[in-house]
C-alpha positions as CSV (number, residue, x, y, z in Angstrom):
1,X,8.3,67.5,-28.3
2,X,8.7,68.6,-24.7
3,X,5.4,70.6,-25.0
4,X,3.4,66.9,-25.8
5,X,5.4,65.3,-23.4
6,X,4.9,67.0,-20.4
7,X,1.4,67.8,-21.8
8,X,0.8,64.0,-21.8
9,X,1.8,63.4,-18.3
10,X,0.0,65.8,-17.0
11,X,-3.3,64.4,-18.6
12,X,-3.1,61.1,-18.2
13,X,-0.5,60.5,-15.5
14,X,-2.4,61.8,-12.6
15,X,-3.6,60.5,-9.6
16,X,-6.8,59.2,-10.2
17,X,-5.9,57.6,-13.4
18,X,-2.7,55.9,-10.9
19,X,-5.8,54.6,-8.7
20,X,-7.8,53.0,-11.8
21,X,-4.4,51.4,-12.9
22,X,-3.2,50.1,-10.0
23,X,-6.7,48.3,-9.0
24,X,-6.8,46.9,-12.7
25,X,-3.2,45.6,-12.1
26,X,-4.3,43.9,-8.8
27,X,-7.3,42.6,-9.9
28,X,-5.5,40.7,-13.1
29,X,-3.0,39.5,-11.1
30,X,-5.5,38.0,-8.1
31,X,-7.6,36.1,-11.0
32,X,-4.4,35.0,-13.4
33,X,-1.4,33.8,-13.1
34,X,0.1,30.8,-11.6
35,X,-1.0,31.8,-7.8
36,X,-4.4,33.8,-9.4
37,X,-7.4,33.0,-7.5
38,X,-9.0,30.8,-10.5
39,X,-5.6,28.7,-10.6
40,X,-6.2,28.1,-7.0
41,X,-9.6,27.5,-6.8
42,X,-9.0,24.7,-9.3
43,X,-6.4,22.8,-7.3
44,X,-8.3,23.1,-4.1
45,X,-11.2,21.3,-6.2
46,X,-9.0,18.6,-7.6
47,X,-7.3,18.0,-4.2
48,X,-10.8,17.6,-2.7
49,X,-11.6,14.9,-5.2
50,X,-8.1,13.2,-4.8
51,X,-8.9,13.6,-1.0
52,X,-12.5,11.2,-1.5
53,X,-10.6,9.0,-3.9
54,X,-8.0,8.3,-1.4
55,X,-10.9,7.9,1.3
56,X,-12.9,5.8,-1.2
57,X,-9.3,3.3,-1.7
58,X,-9.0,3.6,2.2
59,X,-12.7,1.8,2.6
60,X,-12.0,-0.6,0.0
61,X,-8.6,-2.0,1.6
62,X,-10.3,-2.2,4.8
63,X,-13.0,-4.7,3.5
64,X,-10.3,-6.4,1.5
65,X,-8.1,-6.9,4.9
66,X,-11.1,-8.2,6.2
67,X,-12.2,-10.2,3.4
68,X,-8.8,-12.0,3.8
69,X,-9.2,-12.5,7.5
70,X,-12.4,-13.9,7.3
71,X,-11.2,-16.5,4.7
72,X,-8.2,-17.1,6.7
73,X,-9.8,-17.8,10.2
74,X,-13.6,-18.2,9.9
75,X,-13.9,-22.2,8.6
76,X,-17.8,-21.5,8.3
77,X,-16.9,-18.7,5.8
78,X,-13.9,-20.6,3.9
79,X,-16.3,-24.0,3.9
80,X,-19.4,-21.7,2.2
81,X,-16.7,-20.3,-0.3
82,X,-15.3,-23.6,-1.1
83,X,-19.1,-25.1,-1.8
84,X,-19.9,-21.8,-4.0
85,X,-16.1,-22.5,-6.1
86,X,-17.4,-26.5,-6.8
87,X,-15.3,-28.4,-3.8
88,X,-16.9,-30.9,-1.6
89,X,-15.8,-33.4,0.9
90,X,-14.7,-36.5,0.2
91,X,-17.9,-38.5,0.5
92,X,-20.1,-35.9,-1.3
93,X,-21.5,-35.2,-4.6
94,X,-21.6,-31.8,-6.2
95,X,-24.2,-31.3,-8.8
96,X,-23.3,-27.5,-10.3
97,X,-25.9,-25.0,-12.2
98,X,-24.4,-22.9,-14.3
């Protein structure tokens, strides 16, 4: 038993085989795993995309704060809103396509 044993080590546990080992370890655990380099690659593209989806909400508040402004303070801009919705002044008539 000691004769297969040591026999064993000596054919298969040497250096260069340590070498072919080792870089086969390294290499699974760079591409799997929870840090692995595929793992990682796919968070960096899903925080890209969350990145212009937050940019994309950014824009749209910023027209709707201005939207509101405009309808609070321009009376040009609320008057053409309020013709468009069916109001009028008092003296006028509205006649409405739909």
């Amino acid at each position: 038993m000691k004769n297969t044993l040591s026999t064993f080590f000596t054919k298969f546990l040497v250096p260069k085989y340590f070498w072919g080992i080792g870089i086969l370890l390294l290499l699974f655990s760079f591409l799997s795993g929870k840090s692995g380099f595929i793992r990682q690659f796919k968070l960096y593209s899903e925080n890209k995309k969350l990145q212009r989806d937050i940019a994309i909400e950014k824009a749209k508040q910023k027209w709707l704060e201005n939207e509101l402004d405009s309808l609070k303070n321009d009376m040009a801009r609320l008057k053409k809103e309020a013709y468009k919705n069916g109001y009028g002044k008092e003296d006028e008539i509205i006649i409405l396509f739909r």
